[in-house]
C-alpha positions as CSV (number, residue, x, y, z in Angstrom):
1,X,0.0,0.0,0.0
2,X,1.4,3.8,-0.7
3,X,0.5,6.1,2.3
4,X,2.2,9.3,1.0
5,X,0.2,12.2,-0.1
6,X,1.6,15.7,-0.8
7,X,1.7,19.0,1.7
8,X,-1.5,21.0,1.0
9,X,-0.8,24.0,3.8
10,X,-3.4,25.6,5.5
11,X,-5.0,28.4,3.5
12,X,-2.9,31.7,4.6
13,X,0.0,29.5,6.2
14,X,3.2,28.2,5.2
15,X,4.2,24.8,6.4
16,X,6.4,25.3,8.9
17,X,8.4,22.5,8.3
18,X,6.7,19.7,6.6
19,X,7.5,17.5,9.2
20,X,5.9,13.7,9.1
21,X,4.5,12.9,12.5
22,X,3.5,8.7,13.7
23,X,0.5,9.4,15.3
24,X,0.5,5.5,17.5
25,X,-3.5,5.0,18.6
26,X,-3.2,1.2,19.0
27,X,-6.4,0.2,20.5
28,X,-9.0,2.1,18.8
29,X,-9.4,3.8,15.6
30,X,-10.1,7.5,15.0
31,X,-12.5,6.4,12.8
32,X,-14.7,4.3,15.3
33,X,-18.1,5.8,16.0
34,X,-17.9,7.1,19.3
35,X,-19.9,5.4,22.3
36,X,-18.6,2.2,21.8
37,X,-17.0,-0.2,24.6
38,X,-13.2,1.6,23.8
39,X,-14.7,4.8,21.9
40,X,-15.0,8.3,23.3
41,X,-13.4,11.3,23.1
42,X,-9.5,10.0,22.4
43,X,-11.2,9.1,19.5
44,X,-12.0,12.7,19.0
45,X,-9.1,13.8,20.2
46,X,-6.9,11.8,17.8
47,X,-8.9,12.8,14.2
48,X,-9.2,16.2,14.8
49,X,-6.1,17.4,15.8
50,X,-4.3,14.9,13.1
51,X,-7.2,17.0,11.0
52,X,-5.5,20.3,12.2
53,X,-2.3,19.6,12.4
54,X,-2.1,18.3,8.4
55,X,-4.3,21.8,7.7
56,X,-0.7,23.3,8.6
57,X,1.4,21.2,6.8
58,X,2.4,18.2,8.8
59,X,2.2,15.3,7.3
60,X,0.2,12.8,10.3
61,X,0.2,9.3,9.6
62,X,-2.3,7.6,12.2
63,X,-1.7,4.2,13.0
64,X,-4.3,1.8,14.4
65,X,-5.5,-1.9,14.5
66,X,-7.3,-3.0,11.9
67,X,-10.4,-4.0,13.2
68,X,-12.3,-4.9,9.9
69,X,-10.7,-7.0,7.0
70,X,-12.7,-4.7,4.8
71,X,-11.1,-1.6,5.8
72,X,-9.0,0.2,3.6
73,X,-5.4,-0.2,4.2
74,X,-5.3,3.8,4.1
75,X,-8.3,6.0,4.3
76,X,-7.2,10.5,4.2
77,X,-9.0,12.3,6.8
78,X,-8.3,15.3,6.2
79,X,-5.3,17.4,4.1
80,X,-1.9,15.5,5.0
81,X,-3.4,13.4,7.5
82,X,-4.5,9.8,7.1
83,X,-5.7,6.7,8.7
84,X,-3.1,3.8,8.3
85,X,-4.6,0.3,9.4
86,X,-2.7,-1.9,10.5
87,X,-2.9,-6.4,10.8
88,X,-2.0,-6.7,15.1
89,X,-4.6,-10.1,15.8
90,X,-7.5,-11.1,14.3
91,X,-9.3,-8.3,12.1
92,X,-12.4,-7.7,14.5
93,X,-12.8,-5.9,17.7
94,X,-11.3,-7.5,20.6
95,X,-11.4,-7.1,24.3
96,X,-9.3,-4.2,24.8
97,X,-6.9,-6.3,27.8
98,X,-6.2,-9.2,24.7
99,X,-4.4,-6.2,22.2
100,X,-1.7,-5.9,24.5
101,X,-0.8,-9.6,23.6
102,X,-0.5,-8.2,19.5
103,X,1.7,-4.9,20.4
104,X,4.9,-6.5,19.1
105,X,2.7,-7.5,15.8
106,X,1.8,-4.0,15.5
107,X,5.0,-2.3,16.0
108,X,6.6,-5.1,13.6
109,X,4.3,-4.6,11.1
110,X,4.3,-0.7,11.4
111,X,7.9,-1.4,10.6
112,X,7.2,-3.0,7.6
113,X,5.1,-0.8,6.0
114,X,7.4,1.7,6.4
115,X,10.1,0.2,5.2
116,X,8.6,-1.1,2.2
117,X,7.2,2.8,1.5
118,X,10.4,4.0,2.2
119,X,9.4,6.9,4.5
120,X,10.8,8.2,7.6
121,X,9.6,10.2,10.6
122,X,10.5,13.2,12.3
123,X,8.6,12.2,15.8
124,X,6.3,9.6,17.4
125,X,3.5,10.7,19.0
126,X,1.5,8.2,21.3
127,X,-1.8,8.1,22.5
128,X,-2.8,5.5,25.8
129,X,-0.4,3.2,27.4
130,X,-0.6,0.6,24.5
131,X,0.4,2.9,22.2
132,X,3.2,4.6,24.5
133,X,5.1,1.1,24.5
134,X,4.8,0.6,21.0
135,X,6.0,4.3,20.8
136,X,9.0,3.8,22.9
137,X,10.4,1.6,20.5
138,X,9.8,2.8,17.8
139,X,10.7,6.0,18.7
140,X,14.2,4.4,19.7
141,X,14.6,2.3,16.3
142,X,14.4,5.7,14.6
143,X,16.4,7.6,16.7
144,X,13.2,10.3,17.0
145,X,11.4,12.2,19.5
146,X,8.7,10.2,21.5
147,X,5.8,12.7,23.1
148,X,3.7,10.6,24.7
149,X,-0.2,11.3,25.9
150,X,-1.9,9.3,28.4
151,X,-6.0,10.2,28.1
152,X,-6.4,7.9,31.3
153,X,-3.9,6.2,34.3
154,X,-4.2,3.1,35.4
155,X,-3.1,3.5,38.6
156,X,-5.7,6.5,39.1
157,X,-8.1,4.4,37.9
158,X,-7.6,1.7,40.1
159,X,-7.7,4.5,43.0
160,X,-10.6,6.0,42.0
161,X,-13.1,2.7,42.5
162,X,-12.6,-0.1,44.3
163,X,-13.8,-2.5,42.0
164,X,-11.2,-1.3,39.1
165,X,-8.4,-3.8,38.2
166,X,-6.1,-2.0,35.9
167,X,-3.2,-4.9,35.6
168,X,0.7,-4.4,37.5
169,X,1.8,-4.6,33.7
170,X,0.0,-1.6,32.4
171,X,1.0,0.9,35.3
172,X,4.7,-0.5,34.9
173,X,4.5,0.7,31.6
174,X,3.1,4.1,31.9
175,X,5.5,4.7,34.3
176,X,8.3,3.6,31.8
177,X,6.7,6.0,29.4
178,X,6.4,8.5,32.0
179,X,10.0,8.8,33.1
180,X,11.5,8.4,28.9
181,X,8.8,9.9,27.1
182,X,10.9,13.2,25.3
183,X,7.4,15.4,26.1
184,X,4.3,13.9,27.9
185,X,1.0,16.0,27.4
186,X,-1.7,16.4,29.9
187,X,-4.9,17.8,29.8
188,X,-5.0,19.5,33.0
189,X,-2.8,20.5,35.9
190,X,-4.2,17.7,38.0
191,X,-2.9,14.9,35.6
192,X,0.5,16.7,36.1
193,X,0.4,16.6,39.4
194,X,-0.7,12.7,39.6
195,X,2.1,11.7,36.8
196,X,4.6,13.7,39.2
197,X,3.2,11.9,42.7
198,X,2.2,8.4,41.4
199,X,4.8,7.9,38.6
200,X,7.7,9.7,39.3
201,X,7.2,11.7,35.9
202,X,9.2,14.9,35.8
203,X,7.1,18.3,35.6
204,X,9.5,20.1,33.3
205,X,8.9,17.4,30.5
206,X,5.3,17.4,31.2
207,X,3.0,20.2,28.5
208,X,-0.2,21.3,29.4
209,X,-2.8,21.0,26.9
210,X,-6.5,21.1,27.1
211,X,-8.4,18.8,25.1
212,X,-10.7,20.8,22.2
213,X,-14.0,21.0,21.2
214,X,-15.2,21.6,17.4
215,X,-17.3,25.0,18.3
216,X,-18.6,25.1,14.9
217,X,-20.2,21.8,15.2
218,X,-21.2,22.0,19.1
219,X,-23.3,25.6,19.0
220,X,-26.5,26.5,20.8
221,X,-29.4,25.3,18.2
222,X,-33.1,25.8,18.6
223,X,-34.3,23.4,21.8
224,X,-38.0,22.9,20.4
225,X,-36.2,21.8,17.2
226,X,-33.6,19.7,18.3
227,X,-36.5,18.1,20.2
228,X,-38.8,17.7,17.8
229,X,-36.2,16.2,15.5
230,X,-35.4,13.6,18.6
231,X,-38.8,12.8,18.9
232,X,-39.5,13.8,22.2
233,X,-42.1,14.8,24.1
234,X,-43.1,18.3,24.9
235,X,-42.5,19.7,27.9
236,X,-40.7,16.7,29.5
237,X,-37.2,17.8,31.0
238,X,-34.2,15.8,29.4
239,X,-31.3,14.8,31.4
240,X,-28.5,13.9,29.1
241,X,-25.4,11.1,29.6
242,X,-23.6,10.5,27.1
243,X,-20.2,8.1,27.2
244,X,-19.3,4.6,27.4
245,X,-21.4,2.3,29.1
246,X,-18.8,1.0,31.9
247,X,-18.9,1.2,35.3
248,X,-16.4,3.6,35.8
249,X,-18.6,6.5,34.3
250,X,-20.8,6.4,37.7
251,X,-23.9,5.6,35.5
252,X,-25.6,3.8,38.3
253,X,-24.9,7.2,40.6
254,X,-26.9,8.9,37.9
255,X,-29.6,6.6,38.1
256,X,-30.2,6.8,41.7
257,X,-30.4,10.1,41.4
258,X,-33.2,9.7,39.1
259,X,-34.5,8.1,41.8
260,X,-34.7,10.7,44.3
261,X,-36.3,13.4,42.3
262,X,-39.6,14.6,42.9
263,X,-42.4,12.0,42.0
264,X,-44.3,14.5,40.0
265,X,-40.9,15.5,37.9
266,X,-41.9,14.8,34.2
267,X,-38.3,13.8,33.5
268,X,-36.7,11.4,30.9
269,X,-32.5,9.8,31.1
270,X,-31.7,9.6,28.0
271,X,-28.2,7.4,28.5
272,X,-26.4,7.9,24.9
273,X,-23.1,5.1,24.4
274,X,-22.7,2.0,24.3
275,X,-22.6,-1.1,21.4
276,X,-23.4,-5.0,21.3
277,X,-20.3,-5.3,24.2
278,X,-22.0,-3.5,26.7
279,X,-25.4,-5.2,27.2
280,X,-24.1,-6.9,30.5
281,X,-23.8,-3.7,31.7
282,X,-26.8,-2.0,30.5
283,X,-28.8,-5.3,32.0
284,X,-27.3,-4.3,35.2
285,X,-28.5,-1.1,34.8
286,X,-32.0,-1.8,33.5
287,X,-31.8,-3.9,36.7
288,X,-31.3,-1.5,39.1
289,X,-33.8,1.4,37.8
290,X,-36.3,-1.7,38.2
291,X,-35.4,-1.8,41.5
292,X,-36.0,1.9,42.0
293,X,-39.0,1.9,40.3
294,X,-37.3,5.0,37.5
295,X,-37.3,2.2,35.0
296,X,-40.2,4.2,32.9
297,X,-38.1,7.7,33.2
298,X,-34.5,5.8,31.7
299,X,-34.0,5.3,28.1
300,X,-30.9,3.7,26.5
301,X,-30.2,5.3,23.3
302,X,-27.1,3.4,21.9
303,X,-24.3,4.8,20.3
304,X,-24.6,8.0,18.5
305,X,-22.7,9.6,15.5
306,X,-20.3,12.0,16.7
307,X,-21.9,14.8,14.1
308,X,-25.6,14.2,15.9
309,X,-24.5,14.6,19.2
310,X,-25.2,18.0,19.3
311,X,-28.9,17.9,18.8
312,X,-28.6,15.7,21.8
313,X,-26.8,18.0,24.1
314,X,-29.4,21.1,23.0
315,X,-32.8,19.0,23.4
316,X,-31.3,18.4,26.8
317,X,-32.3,20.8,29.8
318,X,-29.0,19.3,31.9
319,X,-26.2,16.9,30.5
320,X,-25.1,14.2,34.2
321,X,-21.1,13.2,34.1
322,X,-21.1,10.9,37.3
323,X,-17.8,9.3,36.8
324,X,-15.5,8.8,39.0
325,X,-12.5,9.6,36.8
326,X,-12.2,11.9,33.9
327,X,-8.4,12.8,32.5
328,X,-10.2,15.8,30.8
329,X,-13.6,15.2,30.4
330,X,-14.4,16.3,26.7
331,X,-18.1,15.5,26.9
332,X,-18.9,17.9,29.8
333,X,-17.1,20.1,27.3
334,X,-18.9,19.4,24.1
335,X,-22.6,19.7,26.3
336,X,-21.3,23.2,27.4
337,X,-20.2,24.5,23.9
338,X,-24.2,23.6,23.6
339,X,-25.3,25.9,26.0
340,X,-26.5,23.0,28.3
341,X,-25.4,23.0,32.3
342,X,-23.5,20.4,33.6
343,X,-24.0,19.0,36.9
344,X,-20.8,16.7,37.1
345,X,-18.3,14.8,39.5
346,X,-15.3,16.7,41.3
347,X,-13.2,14.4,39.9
348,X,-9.5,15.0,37.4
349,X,-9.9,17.4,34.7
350,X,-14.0,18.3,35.5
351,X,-12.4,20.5,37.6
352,X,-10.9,22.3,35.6
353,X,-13.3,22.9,32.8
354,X,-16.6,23.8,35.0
355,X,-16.7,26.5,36.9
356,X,-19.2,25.3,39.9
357,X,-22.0,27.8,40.1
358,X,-21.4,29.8,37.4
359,X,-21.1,27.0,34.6
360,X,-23.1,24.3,36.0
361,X,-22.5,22.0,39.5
362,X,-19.3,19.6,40.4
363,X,-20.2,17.3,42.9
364,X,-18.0,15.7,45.5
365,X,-19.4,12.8,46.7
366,X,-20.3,9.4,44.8
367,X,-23.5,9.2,46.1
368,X,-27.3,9.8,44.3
369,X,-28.7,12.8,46.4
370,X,-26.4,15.5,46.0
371,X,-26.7,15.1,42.3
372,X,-30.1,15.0,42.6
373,X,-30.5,18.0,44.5
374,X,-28.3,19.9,41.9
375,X,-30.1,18.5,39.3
376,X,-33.5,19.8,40.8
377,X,-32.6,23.0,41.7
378,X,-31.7,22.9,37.6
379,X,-34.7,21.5,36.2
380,X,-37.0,24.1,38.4
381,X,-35.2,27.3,37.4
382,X,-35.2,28.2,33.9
383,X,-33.7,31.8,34.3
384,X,-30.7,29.7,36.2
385,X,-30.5,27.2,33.4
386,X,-30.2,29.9,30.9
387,X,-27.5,32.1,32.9
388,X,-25.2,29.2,32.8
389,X,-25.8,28.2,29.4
390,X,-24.7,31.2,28.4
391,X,-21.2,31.5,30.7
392,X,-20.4,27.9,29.7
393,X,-20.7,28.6,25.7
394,X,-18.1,31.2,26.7
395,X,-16.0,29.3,29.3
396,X,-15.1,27.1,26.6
397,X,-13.6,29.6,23.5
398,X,-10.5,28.4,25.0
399,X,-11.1,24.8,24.0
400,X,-10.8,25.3,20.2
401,X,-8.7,22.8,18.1
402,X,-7.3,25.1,16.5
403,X,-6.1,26.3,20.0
404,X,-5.2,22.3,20.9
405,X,-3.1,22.0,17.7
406,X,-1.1,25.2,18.0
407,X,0.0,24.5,21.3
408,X,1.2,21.1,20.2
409,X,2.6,22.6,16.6
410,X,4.8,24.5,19.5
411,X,5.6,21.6,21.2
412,X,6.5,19.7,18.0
413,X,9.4,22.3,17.2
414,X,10.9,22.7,20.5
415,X,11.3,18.6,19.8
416,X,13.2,19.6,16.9
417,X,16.4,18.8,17.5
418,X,17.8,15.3,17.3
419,X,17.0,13.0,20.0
420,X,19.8,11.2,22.1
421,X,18.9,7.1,22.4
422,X,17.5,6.1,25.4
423,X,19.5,3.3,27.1
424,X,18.1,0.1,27.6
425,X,18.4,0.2,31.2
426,X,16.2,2.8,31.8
427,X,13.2,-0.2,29.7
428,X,12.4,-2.4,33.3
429,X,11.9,-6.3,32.7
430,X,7.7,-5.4,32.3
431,X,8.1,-4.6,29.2
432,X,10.1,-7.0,27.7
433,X,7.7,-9.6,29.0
434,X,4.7,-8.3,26.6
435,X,4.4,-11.0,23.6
């Protein structure tokens, strides 16, 4: 297959350098629709700066796991920037744990393609901890920069609920990638903090990037249209989730909350996410609003095409992220871009992106009433619900891709110079045990 295409700049831009950047996203496709099982807003993140980043003359090769044996080898998503897929396993969608036993088939065969194309890269960007040890060797073989971004920690996650098993192997790596990586970004000052305190990162080598939001795409729209488009009712309140269906996203939090709302609240859930691999978890869920007697006010939507979401998050009167661990939290983002409130968890980068009481409600506690009582105090006041609607479309100008991908552009060329090779003995034994 040939995977080279020419520069197209930006319009009004030169190419700064016309540097070709591995993008590594190993475990899911920037393609894939989000609100599957391993789909969200990495996803996201990974198309549409690749998208931006080629507008300015990069040339962004994203390599993924082929997933289909009818996916094209190489499919362009945008000027300079394209999809490569890549044979790591069987061609079908796997239970995320089971691709770390195909890494070395995917940084083998990334080898080989480029090899046989002849092309070379200027730097290796990462995305997750699959990808990050995939990326340290490559990044090593070419004698390149690695910048390395983590969207989630195991070890945080393992912290953040009890009932999380995030394997010895996986935080051993991250912290391998961690304390090589040439540039780690995160998307908030908390993750800096944890990679410091957990992993032993070090701050100076650590960028600060927020995740972005396409603004054009998530605007305020008509509510009775985006409604009637839905097919709701009139003049029921809609309280939105949308993510994966997994238990760390606190889903059954926002279903007891449901339960604790007035009797006479003419309220629907509508829980947006999920495919065919999480109907165990969606039984569990149907299960408990049963149990609460809510299970006539929940409605499971499915996954949802990233370019409908936004009729979504305006038909919506309040978008719920219970979780008990975002890294960023790019859907609270997307909902407030909308115009809709959030009423969301105190947890990693939520806290950073809402301002409570002025942009919508973090909550500190796990537990059903609190959100509840935000959420009523929401529902009831429409002059409330409008003020912050309005303060979070601003709040989140910032969040821009065009914003995300200059910082990084910046990043990119302070990498510039020619990387030193990292020594084997910095590599501990965990990762040489990986098939």
């Amino acid at each position: 297959m040939t995977i080279d295409l020419p520069i197209v700049p930006r319009p009004g831009t030169a190419a700064p350098t016309h540097r070709r950047i591995a993008v590594l996203s190993a475990h899911t496709s920037p393609l894939a629709a989000a609100g599957g099982r391993e789909s969200g807003g990495m996803n996201v993140y990974v198309r549409e700066l690749s998208r931006e980043l080629g507008a300015r003359g990069y040339r962004v090769d994203v390599f993924t796991r082929r997933t289909s044996p009818e996916a094209p080898d190489v499919q362009p998503i945008g000027p300079n920037a394209r999809v490569v897929q890549i044979d790591a396993g069987p061609p079908a969608l796997i239970e995320k744990d089971a691709i770390a036993g195909h890494l070395a088939e995917f940084e083998a065969n990334i080898l080989a393609c480029t090899e046989r194309e002849a092309l070379s890269y200027d730097l290796v960007h990462s995305h997750y901890w699959m990808s990050g040890w995939a990326g340290m060797r490559l990044a090593r073989r070419w004698h390149v920069r690695h910048v390395a971004m983590f969207h989630t920690l195991g070890e945080v996650k393992n912290r953040a609920r009890i009932t999380e098993h995030e394997t010895v192997e996986r935080i051993d790596v991250e912290r391998a990638i961690a304390t090589t990586a040439d540039a780690v970004v995160v998307a908030s000052e908390h993750e800096r903090q944890l990679l410091t305190s957990l992993y032993g990162a070090d701050a100076a080598r650590m960028h600060l990037v927020p995740c972005g939001v396409d603004l054009d795409l998530f605007t305020p729209l008509d509510k009775e249209e985006a409604r009637r488009r839905l097919q709701l009712r009139d003049g029921e309140r809609i309280i939105l989730f949308v993510g994966r269906i997994e238990p760390l996203k606190g889903i059954d939090v926002l279903i007891g909350a449901a339960a604790q709302l007035h009797d006479d609240e003419n309220f629907r859930v509508l829980i947006v996410g999920g495919d065919a691999r999480a109907d165990a978890e969606i039984a569990q869920l149907r299960s408990l609003a049963e149990r609460l007697g809510v299970e006539h006010h929940i409605a499971f939507v499915g996954a949802v095409a990233h370019d409908a979401l936004p009729l979504y998050y305006n038909a919506a009167d309040v978008c719920v992220v219970p979780s008990y661990y975002e890294s960023f939290g790019m859907v609270a983002v997307e909902s407030m871009a909308c115009g809709t409130p959030v009423v969301a968890s105190r947890v990693g980068g939520l806290a950073s992106t809402i301002s409570d009481g002025e942009t919508g409600y973090l909550i500190s506690w796990r537990c059903p009433e609190p959100f509840a009582e935000r959420l009523e105090l929401l529902l009831d006041n429409d002059e409330l619900r409008a003020s912050f609607g309005r303060a979070a479309r601003e709040a989140v100008e910032r969040f821009r891709w065009a914003n995300v991908a200059d910082a990084v552009a910046v990043l990119y060329e302070q990498l510039s110079a020619p990387a030193t090779e990292t020594p084997d003995a910095i590599v501990p034994g965990s990762l040489r045990r990986l098939p």
